[in-house]
C-alpha positions as CSV (number, residue, x, y, z in Angstrom):
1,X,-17.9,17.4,19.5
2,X,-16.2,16.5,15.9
3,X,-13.4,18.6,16.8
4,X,-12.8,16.4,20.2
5,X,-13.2,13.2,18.4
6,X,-10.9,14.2,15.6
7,X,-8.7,15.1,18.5
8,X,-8.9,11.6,19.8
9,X,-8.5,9.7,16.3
10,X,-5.3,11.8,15.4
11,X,-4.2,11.2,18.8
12,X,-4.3,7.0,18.9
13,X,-2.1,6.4,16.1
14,X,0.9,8.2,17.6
15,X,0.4,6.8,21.2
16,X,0.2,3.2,18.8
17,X,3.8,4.2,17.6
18,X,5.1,5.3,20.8
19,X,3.8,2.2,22.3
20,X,5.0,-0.6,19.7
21,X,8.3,1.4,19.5
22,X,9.1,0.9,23.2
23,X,7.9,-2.8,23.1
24,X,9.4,-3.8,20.0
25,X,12.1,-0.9,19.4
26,X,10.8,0.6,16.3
27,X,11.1,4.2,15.7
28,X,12.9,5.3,12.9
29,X,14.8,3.2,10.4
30,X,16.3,4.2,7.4
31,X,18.8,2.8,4.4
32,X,20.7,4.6,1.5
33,X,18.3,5.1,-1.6
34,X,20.9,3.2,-3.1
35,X,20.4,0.1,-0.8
36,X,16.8,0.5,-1.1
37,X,16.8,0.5,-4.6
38,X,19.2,-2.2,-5.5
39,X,17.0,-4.6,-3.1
40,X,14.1,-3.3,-4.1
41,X,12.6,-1.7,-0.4
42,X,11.3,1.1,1.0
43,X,14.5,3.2,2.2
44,X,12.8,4.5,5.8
45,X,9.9,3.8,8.3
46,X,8.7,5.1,11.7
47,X,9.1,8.7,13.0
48,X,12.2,9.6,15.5
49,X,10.8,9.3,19.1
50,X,11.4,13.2,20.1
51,X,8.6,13.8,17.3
52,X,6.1,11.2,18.3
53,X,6.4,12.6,22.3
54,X,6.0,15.9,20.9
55,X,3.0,14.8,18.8
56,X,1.1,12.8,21.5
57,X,1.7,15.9,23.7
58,X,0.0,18.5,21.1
59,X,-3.2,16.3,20.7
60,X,-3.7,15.5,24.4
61,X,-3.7,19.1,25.0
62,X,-6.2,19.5,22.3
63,X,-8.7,16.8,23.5
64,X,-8.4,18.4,27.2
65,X,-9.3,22.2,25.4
66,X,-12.4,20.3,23.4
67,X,-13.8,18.6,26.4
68,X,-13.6,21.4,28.9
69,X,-15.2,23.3,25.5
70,X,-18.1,20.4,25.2
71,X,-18.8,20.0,28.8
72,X,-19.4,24.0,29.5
73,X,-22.2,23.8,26.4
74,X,-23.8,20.9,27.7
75,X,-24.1,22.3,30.9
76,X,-25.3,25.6,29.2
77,X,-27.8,23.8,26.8
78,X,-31.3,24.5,26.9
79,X,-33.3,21.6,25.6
80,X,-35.7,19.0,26.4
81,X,-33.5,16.3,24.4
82,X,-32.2,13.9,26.4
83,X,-28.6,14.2,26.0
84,X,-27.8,10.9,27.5
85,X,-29.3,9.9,24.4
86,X,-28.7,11.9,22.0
87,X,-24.5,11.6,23.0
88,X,-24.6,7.9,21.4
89,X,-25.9,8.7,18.3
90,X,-23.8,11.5,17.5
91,X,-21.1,9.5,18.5
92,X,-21.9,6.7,16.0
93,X,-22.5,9.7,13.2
94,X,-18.8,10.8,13.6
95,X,-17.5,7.3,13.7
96,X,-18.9,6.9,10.6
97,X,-17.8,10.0,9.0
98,X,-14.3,9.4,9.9
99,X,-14.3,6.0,8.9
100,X,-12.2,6.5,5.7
101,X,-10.0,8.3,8.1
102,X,-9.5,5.7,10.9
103,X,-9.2,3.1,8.0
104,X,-6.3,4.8,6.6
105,X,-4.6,5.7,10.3
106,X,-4.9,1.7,11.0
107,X,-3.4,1.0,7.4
108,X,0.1,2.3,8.1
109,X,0.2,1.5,11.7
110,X,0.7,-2.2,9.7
111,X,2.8,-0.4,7.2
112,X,4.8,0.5,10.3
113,X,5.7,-3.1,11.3
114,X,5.7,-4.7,8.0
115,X,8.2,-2.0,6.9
116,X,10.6,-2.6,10.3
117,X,10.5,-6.2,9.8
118,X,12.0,-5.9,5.8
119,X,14.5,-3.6,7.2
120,X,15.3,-6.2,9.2
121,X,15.2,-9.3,6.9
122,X,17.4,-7.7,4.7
123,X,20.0,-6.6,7.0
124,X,19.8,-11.0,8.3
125,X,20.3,-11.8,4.4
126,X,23.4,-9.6,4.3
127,X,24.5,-10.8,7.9
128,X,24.8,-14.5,5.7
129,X,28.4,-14.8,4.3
130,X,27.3,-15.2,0.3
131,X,29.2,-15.3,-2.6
132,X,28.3,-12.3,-5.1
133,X,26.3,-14.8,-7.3
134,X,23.2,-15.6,-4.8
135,X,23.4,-12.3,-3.5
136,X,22.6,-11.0,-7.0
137,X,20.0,-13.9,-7.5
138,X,18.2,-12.4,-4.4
139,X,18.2,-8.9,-5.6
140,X,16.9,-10.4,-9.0
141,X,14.2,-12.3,-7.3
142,X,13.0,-9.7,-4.7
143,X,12.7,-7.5,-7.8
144,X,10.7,-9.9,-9.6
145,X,8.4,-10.1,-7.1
146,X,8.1,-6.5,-6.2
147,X,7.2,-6.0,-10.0
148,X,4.6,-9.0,-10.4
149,X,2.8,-7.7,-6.7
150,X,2.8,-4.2,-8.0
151,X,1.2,-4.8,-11.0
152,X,-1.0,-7.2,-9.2
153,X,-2.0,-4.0,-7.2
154,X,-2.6,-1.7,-10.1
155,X,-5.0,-4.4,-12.2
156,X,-7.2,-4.4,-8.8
157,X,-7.1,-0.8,-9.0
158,X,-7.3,-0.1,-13.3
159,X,-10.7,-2.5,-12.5
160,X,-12.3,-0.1,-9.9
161,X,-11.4,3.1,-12.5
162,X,-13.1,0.7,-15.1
163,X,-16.3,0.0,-12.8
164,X,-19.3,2.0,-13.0
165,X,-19.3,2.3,-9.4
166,X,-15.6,3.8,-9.0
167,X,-16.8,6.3,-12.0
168,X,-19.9,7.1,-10.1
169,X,-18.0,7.6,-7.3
170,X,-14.9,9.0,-8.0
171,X,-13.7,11.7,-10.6
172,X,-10.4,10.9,-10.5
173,X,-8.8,10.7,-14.0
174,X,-6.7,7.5,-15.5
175,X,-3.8,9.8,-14.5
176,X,-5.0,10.6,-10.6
177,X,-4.7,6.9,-10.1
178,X,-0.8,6.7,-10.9
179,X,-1.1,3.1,-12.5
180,X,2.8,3.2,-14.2
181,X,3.0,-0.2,-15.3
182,X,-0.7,-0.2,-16.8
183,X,0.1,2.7,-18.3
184,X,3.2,1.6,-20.1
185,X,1.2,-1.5,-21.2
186,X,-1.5,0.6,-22.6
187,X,0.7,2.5,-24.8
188,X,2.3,-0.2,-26.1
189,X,-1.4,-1.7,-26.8
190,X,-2.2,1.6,-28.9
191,X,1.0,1.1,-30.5
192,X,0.5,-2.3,-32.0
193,X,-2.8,-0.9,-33.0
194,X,-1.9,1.9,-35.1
195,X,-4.1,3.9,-33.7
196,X,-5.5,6.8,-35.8
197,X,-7.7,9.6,-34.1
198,X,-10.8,10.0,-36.1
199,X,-10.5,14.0,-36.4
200,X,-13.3,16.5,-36.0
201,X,-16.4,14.8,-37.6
202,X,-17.2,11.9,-35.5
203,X,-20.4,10.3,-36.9
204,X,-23.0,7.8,-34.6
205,X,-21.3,4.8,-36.3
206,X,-17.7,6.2,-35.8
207,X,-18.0,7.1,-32.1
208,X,-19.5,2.8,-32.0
209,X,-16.1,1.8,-33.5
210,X,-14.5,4.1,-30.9
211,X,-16.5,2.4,-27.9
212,X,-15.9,-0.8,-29.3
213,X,-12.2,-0.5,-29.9
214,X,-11.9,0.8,-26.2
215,X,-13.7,-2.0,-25.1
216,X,-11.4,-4.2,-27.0
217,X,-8.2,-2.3,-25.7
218,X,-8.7,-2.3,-22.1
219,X,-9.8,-6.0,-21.8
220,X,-6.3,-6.6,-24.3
221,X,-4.5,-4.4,-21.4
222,X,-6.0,-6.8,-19.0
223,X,-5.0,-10.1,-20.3
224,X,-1.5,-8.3,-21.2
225,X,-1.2,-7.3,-17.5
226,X,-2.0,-10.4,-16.1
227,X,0.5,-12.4,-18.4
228,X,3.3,-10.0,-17.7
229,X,2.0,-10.6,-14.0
230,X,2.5,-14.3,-14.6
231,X,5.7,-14.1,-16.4
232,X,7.1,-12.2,-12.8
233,X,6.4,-15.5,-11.2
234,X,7.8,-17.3,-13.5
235,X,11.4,-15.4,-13.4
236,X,10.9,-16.0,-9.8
237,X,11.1,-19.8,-10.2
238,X,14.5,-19.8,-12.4
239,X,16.2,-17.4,-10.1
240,X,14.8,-20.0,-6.7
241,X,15.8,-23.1,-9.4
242,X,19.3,-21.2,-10.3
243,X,20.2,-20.8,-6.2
244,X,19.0,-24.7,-5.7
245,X,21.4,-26.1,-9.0
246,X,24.4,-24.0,-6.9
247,X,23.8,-26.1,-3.7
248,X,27.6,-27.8,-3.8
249,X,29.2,-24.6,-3.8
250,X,27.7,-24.8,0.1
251,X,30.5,-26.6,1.8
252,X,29.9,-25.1,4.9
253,X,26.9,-23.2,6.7
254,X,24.3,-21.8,5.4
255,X,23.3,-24.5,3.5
256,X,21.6,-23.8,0.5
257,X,18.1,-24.0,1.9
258,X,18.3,-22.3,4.6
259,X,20.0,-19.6,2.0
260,X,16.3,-20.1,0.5
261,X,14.3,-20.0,3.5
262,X,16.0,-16.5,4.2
263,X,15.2,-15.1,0.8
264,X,11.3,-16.5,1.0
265,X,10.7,-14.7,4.7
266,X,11.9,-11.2,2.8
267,X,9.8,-12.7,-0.2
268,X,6.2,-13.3,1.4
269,X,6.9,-9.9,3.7
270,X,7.0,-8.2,0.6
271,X,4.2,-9.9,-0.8
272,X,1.8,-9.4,2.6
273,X,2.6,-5.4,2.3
274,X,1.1,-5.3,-1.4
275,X,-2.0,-7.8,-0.3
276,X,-2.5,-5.1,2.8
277,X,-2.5,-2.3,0.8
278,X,-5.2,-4.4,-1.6
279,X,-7.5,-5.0,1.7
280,X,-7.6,-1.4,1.8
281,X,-8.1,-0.3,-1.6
282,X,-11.3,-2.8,-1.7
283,X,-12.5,-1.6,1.6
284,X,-12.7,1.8,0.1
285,X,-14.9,1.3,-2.5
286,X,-17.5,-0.8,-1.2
287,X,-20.2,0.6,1.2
């Protein structure tokens, strides 16, 4: 029975990509890592159609072999359960157990769009006749925001490794949760402190100077993380204020906010993606 619903949960995701990519034509999309680093996106999405076919194939044929397999035991079962009965709440059992699972299946299938649509809002910027400066000023603000929205994302998660409950939890190390930014700012924290290890013989009051000084650290990481957060949001403003001062230079179409309005739709799409992938992370540590 876990085997058939396993069979069906795999199975749902790619019939959800076969279906969206015939109603909305996404499949599989892809850019030079040049192009996706310069305007700071992912360079692909989707899966080619051949593979999805192949995929939905594989895993009906596998929920046909595991109900012909359930339905010959039940019909050779002994027992004075009622398995009208019983089926329900075994049911409920697995849903629960592959909760995680379906959570992260139903994640990407919004990764899916989310990444289609940035695909295509950059490829509208560039359809815009420009001159080099706002293009550059685009790139420059898209990476600000990718920057402030990714560190965002790692202070929710340096917080959960902090939180008793994540460390109850979870034995993932500070390095498991591949926090790059935090981690840059915590070495430059240690840094300005000049710190010293205390050696071998580590008395009662040296290891409360330790705990203390930790304490101390990560809530200075914090405050550091959120300024240089801030300060993301900040550059974001010049770079929208810079493209605004240029508005005569926009004799003829676009005009300079509907330059603007362009930039923003890439802007917020970026933005949703990170708050997505946020919705997830807290739905994974709380009961």
């Amino acid at each position: 029975m876990n085997k058939l619903n396993y069979s069906k949960l795999q199975y749902e995701p790619w019939t959800y990509y076969y279906n969206i990519g015939n109603a909305k034509s996404i499949w599989a999309g892809r850019v030079s890592k040049k192009m996706a680093m310069v305007n700071s996106m992912y360079h692909s999405y989707g899966r080619q159609k051949t593979l999805i076919t192949q995929r939905q194939k594989y895993f009906q044929e596998l929920i046909k072999i595991h109900t012909k397999e359930l339905d010959e035991y039940l019909e050779q079962a002994h027992t004075s359960i009622d398995i009208d009965k019983l089926m329900p709440i075994l049911n409920s059992l697995l849903d629960k157990h592959q909760h995680e699972l379906r959570s992260e299946f139903e994640r990407r299938q919004k990764m899916l769009e989310i990444d289609a649509q940035d695909h295509q809002l950059v490829e509208q910027f560039y359809q815009i006749k420009l001159r080099k400066t706002e293009i550059q000023l685009a790139k420059l603000l898209w990476k600000a925001t990718q920057d402030e929205q990714q560190l965002r994302y790692e202070i929710v998660k340096f917080q959960q490794w902090l939180s008793k409950d994540a460390a109850d939890t979870c034995q993932c190390t500070f390095q498991d949760w591949q926090l790059s930014a935090i981690n840059s700012i915590l070495i430059e924290q240690l840094v300005d402190r000049k710190w010293v290890t205390l050696g071998n013989d580590i008395t009662d009051s040296h290891m409360k100077i330790v705990d203390t000084f930790i304490s101390d650290l990560m809530q200075q990481v914090m405050r550091k993380a959120e300024a240089t957060a801030n300060q993301y949001v900040e550059r974001v403003k010049v770079y929208n204020n810079t493209i605004l001062s240029n508005k005569t230079t926009f004799k003829k179409p676009p005009t300079v906010h509907n330059l603007l309005k362009t930039i923003e739709a890439r802007q917020q799409n970026m933005i949703h993606r990170v708050q997505l992938n946020m919705k997830h992370l807290y739905k994974q540590t709380r009961p």
